[in-house]
TIBADREN-62946 format. One record per residue (C-alpha): x, y, z; residue in three letters. Coordinates in steps of 0.1 Angstrom, whole numbers, plus 5000, padded with zeros to 4 digits. Layout:
N
XYZALA ...
This chain:
392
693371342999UNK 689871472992UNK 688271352954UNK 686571662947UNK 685371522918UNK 682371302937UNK 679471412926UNK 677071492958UNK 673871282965UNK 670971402953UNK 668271502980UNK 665271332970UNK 662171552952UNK 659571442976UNK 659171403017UNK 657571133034UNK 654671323039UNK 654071373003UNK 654971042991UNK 651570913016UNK 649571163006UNK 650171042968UNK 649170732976UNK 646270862996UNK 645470982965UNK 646270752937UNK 645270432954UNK 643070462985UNK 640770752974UNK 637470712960UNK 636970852927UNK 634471102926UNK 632871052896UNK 632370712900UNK 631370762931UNK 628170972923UNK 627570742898UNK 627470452918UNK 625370592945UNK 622770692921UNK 622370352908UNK 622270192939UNK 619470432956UNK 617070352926UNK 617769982918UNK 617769952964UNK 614370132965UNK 612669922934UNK 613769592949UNK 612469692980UNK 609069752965UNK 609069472951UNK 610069302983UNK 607369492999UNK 604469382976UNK 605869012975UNK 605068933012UNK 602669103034UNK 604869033069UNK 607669233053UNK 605969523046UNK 604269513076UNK 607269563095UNK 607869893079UNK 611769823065UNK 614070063062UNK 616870113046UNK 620570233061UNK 623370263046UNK 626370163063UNK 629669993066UNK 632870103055UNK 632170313022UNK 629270583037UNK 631970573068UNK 634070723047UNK 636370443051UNK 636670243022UNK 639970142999UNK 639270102965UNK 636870182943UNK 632970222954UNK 631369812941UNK 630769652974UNK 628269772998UNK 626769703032UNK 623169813037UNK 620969723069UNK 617569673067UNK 615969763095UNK 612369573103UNK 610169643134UNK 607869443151UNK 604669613163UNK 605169513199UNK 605769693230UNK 609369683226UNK 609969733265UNK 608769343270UNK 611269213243UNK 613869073269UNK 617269093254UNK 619968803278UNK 623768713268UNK 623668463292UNK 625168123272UNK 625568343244UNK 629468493232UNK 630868783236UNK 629269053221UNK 626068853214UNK 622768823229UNK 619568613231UNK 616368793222UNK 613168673239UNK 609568743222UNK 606768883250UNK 602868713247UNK 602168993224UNK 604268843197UNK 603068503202UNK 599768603197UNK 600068773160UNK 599868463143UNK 596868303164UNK 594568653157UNK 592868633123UNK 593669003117UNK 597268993121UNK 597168623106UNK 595968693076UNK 598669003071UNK 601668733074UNK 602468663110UNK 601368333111UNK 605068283096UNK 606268433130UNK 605368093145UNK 608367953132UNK 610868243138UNK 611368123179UNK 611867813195UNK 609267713224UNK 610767953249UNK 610168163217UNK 613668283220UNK 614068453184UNK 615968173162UNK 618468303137UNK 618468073108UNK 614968083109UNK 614868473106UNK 617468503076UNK 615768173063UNK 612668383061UNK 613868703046UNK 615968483020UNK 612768363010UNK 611668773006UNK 614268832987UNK 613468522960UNK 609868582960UNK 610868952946UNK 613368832926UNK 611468532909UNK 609468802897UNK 611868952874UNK 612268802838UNK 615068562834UNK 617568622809UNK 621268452808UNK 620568322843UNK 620168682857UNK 617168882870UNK 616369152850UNK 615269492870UNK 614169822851UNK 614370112869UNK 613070432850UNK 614270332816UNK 617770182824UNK 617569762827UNK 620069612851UNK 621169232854UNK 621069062888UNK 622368792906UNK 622068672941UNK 623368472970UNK 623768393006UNK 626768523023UNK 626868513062UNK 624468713076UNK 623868873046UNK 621868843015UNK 624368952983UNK 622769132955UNK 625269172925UNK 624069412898UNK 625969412869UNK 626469642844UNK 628069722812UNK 631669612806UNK 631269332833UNK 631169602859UNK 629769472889UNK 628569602922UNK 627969392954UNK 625269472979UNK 624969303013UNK 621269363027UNK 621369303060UNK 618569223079UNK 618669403113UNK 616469463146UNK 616769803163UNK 616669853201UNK 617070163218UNK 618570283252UNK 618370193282UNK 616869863273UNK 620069653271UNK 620669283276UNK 620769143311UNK 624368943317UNK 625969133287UNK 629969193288UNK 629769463264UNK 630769843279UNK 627469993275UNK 628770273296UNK 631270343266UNK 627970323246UNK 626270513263UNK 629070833266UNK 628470903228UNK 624970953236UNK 623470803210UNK 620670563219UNK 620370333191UNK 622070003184UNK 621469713162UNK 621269333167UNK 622169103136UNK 621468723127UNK 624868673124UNK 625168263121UNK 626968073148UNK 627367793166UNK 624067893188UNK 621067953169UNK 619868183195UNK 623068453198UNK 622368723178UNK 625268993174UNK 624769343186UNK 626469633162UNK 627269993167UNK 627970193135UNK 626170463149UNK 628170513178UNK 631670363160UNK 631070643133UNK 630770903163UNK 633870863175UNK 635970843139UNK 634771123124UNK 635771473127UNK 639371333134UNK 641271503103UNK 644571243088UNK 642370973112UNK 640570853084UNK 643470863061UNK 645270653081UNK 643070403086UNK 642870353053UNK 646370333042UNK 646670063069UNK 643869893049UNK 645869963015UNK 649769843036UNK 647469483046UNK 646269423015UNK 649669462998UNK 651469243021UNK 648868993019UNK 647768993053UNK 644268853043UNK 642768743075UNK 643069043091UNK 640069203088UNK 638969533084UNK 637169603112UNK 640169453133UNK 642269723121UNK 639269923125UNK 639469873161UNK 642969953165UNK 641970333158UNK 638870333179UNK 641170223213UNK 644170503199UNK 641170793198UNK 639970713234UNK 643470713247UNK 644071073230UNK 642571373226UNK 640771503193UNK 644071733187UNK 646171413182UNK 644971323148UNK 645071703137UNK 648371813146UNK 650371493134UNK 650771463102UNK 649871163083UNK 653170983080UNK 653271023117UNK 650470873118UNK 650670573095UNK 653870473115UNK 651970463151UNK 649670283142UNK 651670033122UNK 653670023154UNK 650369953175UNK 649569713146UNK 652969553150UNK 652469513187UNK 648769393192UNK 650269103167UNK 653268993189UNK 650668913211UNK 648268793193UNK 645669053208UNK 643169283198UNK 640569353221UNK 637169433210UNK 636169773213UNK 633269723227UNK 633569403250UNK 637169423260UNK 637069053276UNK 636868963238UNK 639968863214UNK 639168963181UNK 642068783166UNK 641068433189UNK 640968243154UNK 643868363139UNK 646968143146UNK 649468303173UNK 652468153150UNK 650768403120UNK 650668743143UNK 653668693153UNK 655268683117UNK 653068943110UNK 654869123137UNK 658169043127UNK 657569143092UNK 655969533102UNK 658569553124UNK 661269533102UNK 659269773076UNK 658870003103UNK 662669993107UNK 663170033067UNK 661370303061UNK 662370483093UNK 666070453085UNK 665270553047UNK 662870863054UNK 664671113047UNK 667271003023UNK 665170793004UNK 660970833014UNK 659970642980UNK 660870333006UNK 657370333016UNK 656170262974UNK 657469882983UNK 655569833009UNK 652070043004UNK 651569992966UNK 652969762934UNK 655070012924UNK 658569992917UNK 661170232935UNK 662570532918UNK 666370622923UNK 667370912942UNK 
């Protein structure tokens, strides 16, 4: 017999597809307000320290630096709110660039030696360019004046304390005025990077990695490379960085594309979206050495293999759950190849015994919130934020 008096489940308010765009939303998007704000303080207190810079020694401003900003937050790609920062400075030597030899032989993947012409050499032996600063270039190479690395940041950490040393002290922080606003700073040395914290009011801080970087423009490209320079060279954009990344070999500098990278992510509609609550799921589960740019990668093979329409006419619950999938199966196997130099494995450090429980673990949230989708879509609140559940 029938019990009539069941009362009928109750379909739940939301769909999948709202429930990830909430989140989008609430947790992942930048706020814009704080956003402009931000940016407007980090133009002016960027551009005053890099006066300052510029009048503190004579070989840095003779190399003309520059400014870009890049990295995940002016991709458009950054979770969170807007406090950390990547920012290249980009120095030029007044050489003939075409007799800079560029080798990855006995460097790594991705990574290449850079070797200085006679031209360079003889800037710090003529009195004219001497005098300017370049008799520091002297110790920038080794005696095959291949371009050292720790020499290079060591000289551009010393920039950045000569400018800084000139600010008043005050509670251990530099002091910087910009127009009529006074900000605190700290500093330190962090990779390749030199960290600039300015701090504000209410202890809010914001982190700025200046990266010192060397430009080089197609066709020159290193001889003996294993990066794809033909996948470079499709987006048709000619420039590309090298960066004093430290390593093992003082003489493997590590070439970047941002330029290219940020061709092929944007215009790609729910792309970016995704990306980032991928970002938002691996810091929730606590998947800490999985880096962003890993993840990063991930998308960057998934739009080569599709068209542009892909990431338009799925939508973005669709989405998030391929790529977890791809997530999920690069981790069984421990593999993620670089983008850009496919005989590399970015996760090669990472324990294979960790991607594989990684693997486990976003397979079975896969399965959860697939079995739970439409009955029950808040699923995806246990594993995408710290929220609790509601009941349907």
């Amino acid at each position: 017999m029938t019990n009539t008096n069941r009362r009928p489940q109750k379909k739940p308010t939301k769909t999948l597809e709202k429930i990830f765009q909430e989140i989008n939303r609430r947790h992942v998007r930048i706020k814009r307000k704080e956003k402009k704000n931000n940016n407007s303080i980090l133009y002016k207190v960027l551009q005053e320290l890099l006066k300052i810079m510029r009048k503190c020694d004579s070989l840095f401003d003779s190399m003309k630096p520059r400014l870009e900003y890049l990295g995940s937050y002016f991709d458009g790609l950054r979770v969170g709110q807007p406090t950390e920062y990547d920012i290249n400075v980009i120095l030029t030597f007044h050489i003939n660039y075409n007799r800079i030899e560029l080798d990855a032989n006995c460097t790594e993947n991705g990574y290449t030696s850079i070797i200085m012409p006679e031209e360079f050499r003889r800037l710090s032996k003529t009195p004219a360019t001497a005098e300017k600063g370049f008799k520091k270039t002297e110790f920038w190479c080794d005696r095959s004046y291949h371009l050292l690395v720790n020499n290079f940041r060591s000289w551009m950490q010393s920039v950045v304390d000569a400018a800084l040393n000139k600010l008043p002290l005050e509670d251990g922080k530099r002091i910087l005025k910009v127009e009529d606003k006074y900000f605190k700073i700290a500093y330190k040395m962090s990779g390749p990077a030199n960290t600039i914290t300015i701090c504000m009011k209410d202890d809010y801080v914001i982190d700025v990695d200046l990266v010192p970087t060397l430009s080089f423009k197609l066709p020159k490209q290193p001889s003996n490379t294993k990066i794809d320079f033909d996948k470079v060279k499709q987006t048709k954009i000619s420039y590309y960085f090298a960066v004093p990344k430290p390593s093992n070999n003082d003489l493997s500098w590590r070439l970047a594309f941002p330029y290219q990278e940020r061709y092929y992510t944007d215009n790609t509609n729910n792309l970016k979206s995704a990306l980032k609550l991928l970002k938002l799921f691996r810091d929730i589960q606590g998947f800490n050495k999985l880096a962003s740019y890993f993840i990063k990668t991930l998308f960057l093979w998934e739009i080569v293999e599709n068209d542009r329409d892909f990431w338009k006419i799925n939508s973005l619950n669709f989405l998030v759950l391929h790529m977890l999938k791809k997530m999920r199966d690069s981790l069984a196997i421990a593999t993620i190849k670089n983008f850009w130099c496919p005989e590399h494995n970015l996760l090669e450090k990472i324990k294979r015994e960790t991607c594989e429980n990684w693997s486990n673990r976003i397979s079975n949230i896969v399965n959860d919130i697939e079995r739970n989708k439409v009955h029950n879509p808040y699923i995806v609140l246990k594993y995408f934020t710290k929220m609790t559940i509601p009941c349907t």
